[in-house]
N, C-alpha and C positions, 0 to 999 in steps of 0.2 A: 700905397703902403700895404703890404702882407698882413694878411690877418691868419697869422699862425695856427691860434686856438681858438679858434671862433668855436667851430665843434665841442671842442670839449668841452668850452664854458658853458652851452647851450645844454649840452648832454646832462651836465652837473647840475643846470638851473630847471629841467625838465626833471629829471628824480624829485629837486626837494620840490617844486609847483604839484606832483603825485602826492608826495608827502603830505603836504597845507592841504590839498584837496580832500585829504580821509582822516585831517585832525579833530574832526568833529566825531568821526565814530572812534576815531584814536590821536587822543589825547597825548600821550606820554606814550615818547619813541625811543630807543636806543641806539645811541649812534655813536661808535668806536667807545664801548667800554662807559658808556654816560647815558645814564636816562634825562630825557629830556621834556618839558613841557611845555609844548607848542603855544606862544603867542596866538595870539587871534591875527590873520592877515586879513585889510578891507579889503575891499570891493565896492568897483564905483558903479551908478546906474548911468550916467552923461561926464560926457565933456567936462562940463562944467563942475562937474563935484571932482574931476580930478584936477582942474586947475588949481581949484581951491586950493585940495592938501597938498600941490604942489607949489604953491604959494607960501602955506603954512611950514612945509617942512624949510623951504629954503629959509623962512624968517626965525626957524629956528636957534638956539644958542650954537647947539654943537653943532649945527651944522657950518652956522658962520664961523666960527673961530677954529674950524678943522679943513674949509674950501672956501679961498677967495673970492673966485667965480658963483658959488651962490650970492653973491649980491647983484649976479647977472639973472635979471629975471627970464623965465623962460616961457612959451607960450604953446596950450597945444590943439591941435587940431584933427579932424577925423584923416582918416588916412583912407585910400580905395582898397580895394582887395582886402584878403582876411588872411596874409602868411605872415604876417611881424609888424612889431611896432617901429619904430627907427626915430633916429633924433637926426637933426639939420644943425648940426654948429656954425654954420654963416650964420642962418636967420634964430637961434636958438628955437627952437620949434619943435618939438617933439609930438609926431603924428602916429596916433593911435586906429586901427582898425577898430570899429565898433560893434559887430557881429558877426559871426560865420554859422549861419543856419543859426539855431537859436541860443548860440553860447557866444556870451560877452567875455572871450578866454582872454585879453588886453587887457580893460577892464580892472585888474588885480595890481594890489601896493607890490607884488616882487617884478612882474613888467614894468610898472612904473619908474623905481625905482633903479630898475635896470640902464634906463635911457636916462636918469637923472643922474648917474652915473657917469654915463659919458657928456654930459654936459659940465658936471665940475671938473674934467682936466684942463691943468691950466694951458696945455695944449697940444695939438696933434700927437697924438702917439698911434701907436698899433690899438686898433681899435679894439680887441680882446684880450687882450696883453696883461703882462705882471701888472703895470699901475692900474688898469680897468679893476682885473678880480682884484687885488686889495679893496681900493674904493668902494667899490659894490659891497665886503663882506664890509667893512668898516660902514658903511652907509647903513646898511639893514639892520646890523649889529645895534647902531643908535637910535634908528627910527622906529623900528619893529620889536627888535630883542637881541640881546645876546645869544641869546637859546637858538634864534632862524640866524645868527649872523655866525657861532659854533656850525649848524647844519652844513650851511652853503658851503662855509671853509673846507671841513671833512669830505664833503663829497666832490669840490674843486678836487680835495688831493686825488682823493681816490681816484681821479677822472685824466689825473697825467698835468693837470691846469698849473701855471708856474703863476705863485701870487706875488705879486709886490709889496 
């Protein structure tokens, strides 16, 4: 299957990952005509503290009662190399790179949440696709904030991205 807008979505999710990256020295961002104030996004130290919250988030309410497939557990694992994280829908499995030189850039709730993402469609689609970016802002939107789930949307537009 064609992955049409892999690009743009990546381009889109690389601006707001800059953004989350300098909310600490800048807190309150403007974006299309809205000031906005940035949630706190985690960050994990291992493996294991991202199963957790990925554990957590799927046991969540909204999240149950918004993806069926969250009551499909998912499992994750180190991934080789340091260019992306990726998700395995046979084995549900979501394998995360763990360092590249001394930055755990995976690591972070918008990657995470990227690949959990494609793990709640109920099934194959274009893997960047209109149903992916809705799900994603809708995902982030609930788990993180409105405010990062507003962000992601605007800058999807901005970036040509067709959301579902």
């Amino acid at each position: 299957m064609r992955d049409r807008q892999r690009g743009q979505v990546y381009d889109a999710e690389n601006l707001v990952h800059r953004i989350f990256d300098r909310s600490a020295e800048f807190p309150v961002v403007e974006v299309a005509g809205s000031r906005l104030t940035l949630p706190v996004e985690r960050h994990f130290a291992t493996l294991q503290s991202v199963q957790s919250y990925l554990d957590a988030v799927l046991e969540s309410a909204p999240v149950r009662r918004t993806w069926s497939r969250a009551a499909v557990a998912v499992a994750v694992r180190e991934r080789s190399g340091q260019q992306q994280a990726d998700y395995q829908r046979l084995t549900a499995v979501i394998a995360v790179p763990l360092h590249s030189g001394n930055r755990a850039w995976a690591l972070r709730e918008l990657v995470i949440l990227h690949e959990l993402a494609h793990h709640l469609a109920d099934s194959d689609e274009e893997p960047h696709g209109p149903g992916f970016a809705g799900r994603l802002i809708s995902l982030i939107s609930v788990v993180i904030g409105e405010e990062a789930g507003f962000l992601l949307r605007t800058t999807m537009w901005d970036n040509g991205v067709r959301i579902g």
